[in-house]
N, C-alpha and C positions, 0 to 999 in steps of 0.2 A: 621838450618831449619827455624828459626823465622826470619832471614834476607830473606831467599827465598822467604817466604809466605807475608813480608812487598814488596817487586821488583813486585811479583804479583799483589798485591794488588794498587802500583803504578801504572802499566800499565794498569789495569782495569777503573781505576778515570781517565786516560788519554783518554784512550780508549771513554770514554762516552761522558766527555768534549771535545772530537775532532768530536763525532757525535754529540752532541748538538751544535756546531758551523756552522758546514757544512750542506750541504742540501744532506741528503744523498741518499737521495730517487731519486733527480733530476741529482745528479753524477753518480748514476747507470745508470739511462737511457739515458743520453750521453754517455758515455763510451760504453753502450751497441750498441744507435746508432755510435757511430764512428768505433768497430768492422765490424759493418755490411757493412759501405762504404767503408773499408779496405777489406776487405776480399769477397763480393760478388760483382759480375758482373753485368754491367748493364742489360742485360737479365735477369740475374737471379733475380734481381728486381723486373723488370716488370712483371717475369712470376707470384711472389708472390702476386700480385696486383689482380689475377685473380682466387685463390683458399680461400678456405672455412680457418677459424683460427687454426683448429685441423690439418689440412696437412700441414697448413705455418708454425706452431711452427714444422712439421718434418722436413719439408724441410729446413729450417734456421740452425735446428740441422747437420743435415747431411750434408751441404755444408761448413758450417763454420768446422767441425772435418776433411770434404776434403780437404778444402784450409789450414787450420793451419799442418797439416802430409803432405802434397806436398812440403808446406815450410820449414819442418823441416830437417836437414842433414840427408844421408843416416841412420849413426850411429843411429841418435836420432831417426827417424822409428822404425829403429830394438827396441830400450828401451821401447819406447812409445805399442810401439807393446805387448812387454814382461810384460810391466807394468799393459797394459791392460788387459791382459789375466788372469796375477795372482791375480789380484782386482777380478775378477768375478770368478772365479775355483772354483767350488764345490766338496768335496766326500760326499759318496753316502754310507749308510753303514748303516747294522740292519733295513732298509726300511724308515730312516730317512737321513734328509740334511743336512750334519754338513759345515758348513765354517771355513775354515782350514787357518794357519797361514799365508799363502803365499799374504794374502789381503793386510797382510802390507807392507811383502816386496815389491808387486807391489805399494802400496801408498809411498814407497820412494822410487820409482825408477822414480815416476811421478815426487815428487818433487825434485830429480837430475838432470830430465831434464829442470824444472822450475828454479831451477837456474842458468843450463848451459846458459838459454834463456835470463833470467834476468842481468848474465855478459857481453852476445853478447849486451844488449842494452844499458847498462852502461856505458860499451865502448865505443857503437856508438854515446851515449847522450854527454861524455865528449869530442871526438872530435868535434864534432859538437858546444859544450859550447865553446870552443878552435878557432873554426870557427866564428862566432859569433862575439866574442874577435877582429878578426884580420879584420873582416868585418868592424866592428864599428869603429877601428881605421882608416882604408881606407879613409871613409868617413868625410869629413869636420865637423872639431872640434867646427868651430866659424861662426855664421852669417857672411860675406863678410861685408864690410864695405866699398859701392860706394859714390863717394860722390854726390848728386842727385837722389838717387834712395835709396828705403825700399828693402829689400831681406827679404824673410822670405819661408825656407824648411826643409820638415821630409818628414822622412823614417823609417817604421817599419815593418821588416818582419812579415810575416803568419805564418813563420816556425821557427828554430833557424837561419837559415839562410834565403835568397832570391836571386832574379832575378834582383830587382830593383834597378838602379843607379843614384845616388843624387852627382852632383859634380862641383865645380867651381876651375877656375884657372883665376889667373892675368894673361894675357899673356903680358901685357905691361902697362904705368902710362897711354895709351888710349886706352885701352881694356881689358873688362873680359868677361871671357865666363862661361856658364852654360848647361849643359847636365845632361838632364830627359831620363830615359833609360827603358825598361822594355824587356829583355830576358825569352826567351820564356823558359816552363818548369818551375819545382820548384825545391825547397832544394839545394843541394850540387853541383849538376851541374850548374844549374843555377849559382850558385853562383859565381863556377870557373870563369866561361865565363864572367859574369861581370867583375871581379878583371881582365880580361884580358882585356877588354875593356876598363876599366877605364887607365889601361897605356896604351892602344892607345893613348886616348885622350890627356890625360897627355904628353906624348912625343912628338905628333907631334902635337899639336895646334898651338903653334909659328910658327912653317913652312909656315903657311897656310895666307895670306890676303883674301881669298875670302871663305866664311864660307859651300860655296854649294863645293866648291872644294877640302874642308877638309872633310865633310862628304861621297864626293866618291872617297876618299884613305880611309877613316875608311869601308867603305864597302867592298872595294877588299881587305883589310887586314883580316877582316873577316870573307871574304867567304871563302879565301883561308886557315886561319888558324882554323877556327872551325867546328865540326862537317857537315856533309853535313843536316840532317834536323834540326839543329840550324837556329834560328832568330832572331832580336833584334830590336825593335822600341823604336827611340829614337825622341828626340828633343834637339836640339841644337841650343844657341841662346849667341849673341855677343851686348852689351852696351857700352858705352862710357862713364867715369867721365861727370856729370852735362851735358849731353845727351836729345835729348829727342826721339829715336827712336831704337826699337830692331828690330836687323835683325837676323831672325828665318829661322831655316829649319827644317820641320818635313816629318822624313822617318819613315811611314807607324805607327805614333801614334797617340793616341788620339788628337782628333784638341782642340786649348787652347780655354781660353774664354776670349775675351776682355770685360770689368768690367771697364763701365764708371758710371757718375753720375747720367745719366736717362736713362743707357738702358745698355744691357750685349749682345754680339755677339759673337756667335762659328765662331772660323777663319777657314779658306779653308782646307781641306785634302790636306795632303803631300802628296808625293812618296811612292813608297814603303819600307816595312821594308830593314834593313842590312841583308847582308847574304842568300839574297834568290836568288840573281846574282850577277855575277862578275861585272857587269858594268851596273850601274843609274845613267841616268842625272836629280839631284835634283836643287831643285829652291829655291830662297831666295825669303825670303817675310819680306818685309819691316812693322812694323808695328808702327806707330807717336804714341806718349800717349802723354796725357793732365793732368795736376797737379790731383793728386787726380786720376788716371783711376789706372784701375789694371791687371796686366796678369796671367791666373789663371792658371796652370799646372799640371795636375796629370798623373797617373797610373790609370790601370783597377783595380787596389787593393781598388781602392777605390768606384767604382762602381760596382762590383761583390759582393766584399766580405760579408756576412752577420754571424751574429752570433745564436744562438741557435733558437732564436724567430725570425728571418728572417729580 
């Protein structure tokens, strides 16, 4: 017994030390806000914006208990159901209310279905950790090493996974190419579809002498093999050893920045994205740099993205 009540008492000093560490007041109300963009609708947002705080706290209750039981398997309805019923059952007996055992079997049949919930996401957490893994290795392991030119690229998904493709290949001792990518969608699909696109690229970029005309075989390849509302804006662009000029094609992304010593210019709007037709005629755009200029390249992950305080 005295070893029991020491484990206890270990988990309690843990317990305290892990809230005097953490912010626990500011992890509730995230968590609480991330519930609510998970599970409510943008209507049902809006409509909240327009009622008094005594029917908002009803209505948040009662949509979030609708969304989370719509989501749950048949099976688990039924428990959840059962569980509920017997949490709250009253007898009625000599003109008084007594609460009868059945509260707790319903409080663990709640927390059966909290675990059944909590294995499905374990699951899904370690695939996805799995994914991750095999993303990260995809992706180039080492700065490219041109000679005459600086390379420097990251990438970090939002999710455990992403959309966004970071990747260079030698295609020859007078050419390397580089492709900026962003697939439309998040998570795990997005994902696939990149790792499919990156072995386009990868497989047939040697083929190719003319960089607008490997860009539309990369788009009939993936019109034809990916989903029909799938997209993919990317950037593609080809250097030379001790060079001084990139030839770029941008289908339907962010346009770069040229990043000189007294002055920064957005280049022209490409074509349109991959995957929205079988057939674009894309354009190469020649762009000269000067010692010291810079080509600046991103994703909307970088311009969207914001974190708690905006």
């Amino acid at each position: 017994m005295s070893k029991l009540f020491r484990q206890i008492r270990q988990n309690i000093k843990y317990l305290l030390k892990t809230f005097k560490q953490t912010d626990f007041v500011k992890t509730v109300k995230d968590d609480y806000k991330e519930i609510k963009d998970f599970y409510l609708e943008e209507h049902q947002k809006d409509h909240l914006l327009s009622v008094g705080y005594v029917k908002r706290f009803f209505l948040i209750l009662w949509w979030l208990l609708k969304s989370l039981f719509t989501r749950l398997t048949p099976a688990r309805q039924i428990l959840l159901i059962i569980g509920l019923s017997m949490m709250f059952v009253f007898s009625i007996g000599g003109g008084n209310v007594q609460v009868n055992n059945n509260h707790i079997i319903g409080a663990l049949i709640l927390l059966f279905i909290l675990l059944l919930e909590l294995k499905d996401k374990l699951l899904a957490k370690s695939e996805l950790s799995e994914g991750h893994a095999v993303q990260k290795a995809l992706l180039p392991q080492d700065i490219p090493q041109i000679p005459g030119w600086d390379v420097w690229f990251y990438s970090m998904p939002a999710n455990d996974v992403g959309g966004d493709l970071v990747d260079y290949l030698k295609i020859s001792d007078k050419r390397a190419a580089f492709i900026l990518s962003d697939i439309s969608g998040k998570g795990l699909g997005a994902a696939l579809l990149m790792a499919k696109l990156q072995s386009i690229f990868r497989a047939l970029a040697p083929d190719f002498d003319s960089p607008e005309k490997f860009i539309s075989k990369i788009n009939s390849v993936f019109f034809r093999d990916s989903l029909k509302q799938s997209f993919a804006s990317l950037i593609y662009l080809e250097v030379e050893p001790d060079g001084e000029q990139i030839q770029l094609v941008n289908a339907g992304h962010l346009p770069p920045f040229h990043i000189s010593v007294n002055a920064q210019k957005e280049l022209p709007k490409g074509q349109r994205a991959i995957g929205l037709s079988e057939k674009v005629n894309f354009k190469r755009y020649s762009l000269p740099l000067k010692k010291n200029d810079i080509l600046f390249i991103y994703s909307d992950g970088l311009t969207e993205a914001q974190n708690s305080d905006g």
